[in-house]
Every structure is written in structure tokens, then in C-alpha cells.
N, C-alpha and C positions, 0 to 999 in steps of 0.2 A: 565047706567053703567052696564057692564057686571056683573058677581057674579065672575070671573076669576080678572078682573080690580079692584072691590073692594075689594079681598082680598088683591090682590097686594098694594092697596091704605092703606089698614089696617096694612101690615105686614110693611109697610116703612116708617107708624108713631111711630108703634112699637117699632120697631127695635134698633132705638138710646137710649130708656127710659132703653132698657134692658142692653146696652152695661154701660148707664150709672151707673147702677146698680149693675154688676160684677164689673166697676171696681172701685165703690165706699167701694165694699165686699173688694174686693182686698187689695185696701190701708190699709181699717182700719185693717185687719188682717195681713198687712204685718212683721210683728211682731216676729207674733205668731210660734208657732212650731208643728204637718210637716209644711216646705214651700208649700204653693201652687205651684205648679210649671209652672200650666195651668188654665184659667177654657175660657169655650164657652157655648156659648146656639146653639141650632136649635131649629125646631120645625114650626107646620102648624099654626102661630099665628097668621097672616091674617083670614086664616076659623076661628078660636076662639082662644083667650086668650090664654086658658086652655091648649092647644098644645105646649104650653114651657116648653123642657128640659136645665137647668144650670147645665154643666160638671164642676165639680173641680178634677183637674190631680193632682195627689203627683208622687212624683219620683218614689218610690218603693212599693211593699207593705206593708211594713215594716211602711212604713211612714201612706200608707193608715187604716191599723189596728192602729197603736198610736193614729192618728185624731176621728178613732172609739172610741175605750178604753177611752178616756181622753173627750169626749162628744165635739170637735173641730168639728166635723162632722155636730152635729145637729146645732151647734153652726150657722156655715155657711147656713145651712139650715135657720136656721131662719132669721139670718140677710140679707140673701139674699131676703126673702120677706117681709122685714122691708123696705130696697133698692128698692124694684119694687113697694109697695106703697109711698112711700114717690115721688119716679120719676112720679109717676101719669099713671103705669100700671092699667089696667082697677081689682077693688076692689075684682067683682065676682069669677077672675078667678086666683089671686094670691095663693089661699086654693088647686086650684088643678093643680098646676103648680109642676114637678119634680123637685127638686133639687138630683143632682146621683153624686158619686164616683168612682173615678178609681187610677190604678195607670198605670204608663209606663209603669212597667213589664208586666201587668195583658195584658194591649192594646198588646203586643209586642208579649206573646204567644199567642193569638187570631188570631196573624196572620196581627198585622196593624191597622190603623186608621177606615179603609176600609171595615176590616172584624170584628174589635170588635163593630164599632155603626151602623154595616147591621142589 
């Protein structure tokens, strides 16, 4: 197996632990207040673990400073790697995986999806 085919083999076992993991985040803070409005992952998880970023979008900034202030931010931080250990995300690299913030204003003066996560 190539080094190219097994990362690709890596990143497509991956892949589902993590989705199921945001949207286990999701639910249980559906709740809460800001709204999530978004979240996604990328990231070179196939070559290692440890190349996972999980995006949570808020509407506004407005909402993304409140989730700051009010500790919702780390909150989701954490419970998101509660979520990728518990889904059976590999143990070493959930410590150095991103969890990041935005909101749609912040993405929208940047110029797009395109040019705020270039």
C-alpha cells in the first residue's frame, strides 16, 4: 500500500468518528446560547490524527464574543474532545487537535469561505 492510499485508507475511517462527534457536540448544545449556526472539520487526518481542525460558526460576532465571555467557547472545546474520545478517535492526537471559532461576519469581511480558511 502506497503512503498516498494509506492515508486515504486512514482519513475514511476517520472521517465518520469525527462527523459523529460534531454532531453529537451539536445536539447536546443545541440549547444553548449563541446558536451554533455551523461547525465542520478539515484537516490532513489521514497523514496524522493531530491535523484536525473543528470549525464552530455563530452568526455574528456579536454572538462569537458572548460564547467567549460566557466560557460556551471552551465549553465546546472541550466537549468536542470528550465526543472524539468517546467515538474512538485515535487517544494521542485528540490533545493536539484545533477546536477554532468564527463567525459569518468575521468569514464575509475576509472576503468568503475561500479566502477566510486559505
Amino acid at each position: 500500500m502506497t503512503s498516498h492510499s494509506k492515508a486515504e485508507a486512514n482519513e475514511k475511517q476517520l472521517e465518520p468518528i469525527v462527523q459523529r462527534a460534531i454532531a453529537t457536540v451539536r445536539s447536546s448544545m443545541s440549547t444553548r446560547k449563541p446558536n451554533i449556526r455551523e461547525a465542520f472539520s478539515y484537516g490532513a487526518i489521514g497523514i496524522d490524527p493531530k491535523h484536525l481542525v473543528v470549525w464552530y460558526i455563530f452568526s455574528a460576532d456579536a454572538d462569537k464574543s458572548l460564547a467567549t465571555r460566557s466560557g460556551f467557547s471552551k465549553e465546546l472545546d472541550f466537549q468536542s474532545r470528550v465526543a472524539l474520545r468517546t467515538e474512538g478517535y485515535p487517544a494521542p492526537a485528540v490533545d493536539q487537535i484545533s477546536v477554532a471559532f468564527a463567525s459569518d461576519e468575521e468569514i464575509k469581511r475576509a472576503g468568503g469561505l475561500r479566502a477566510f480558511f486559505a
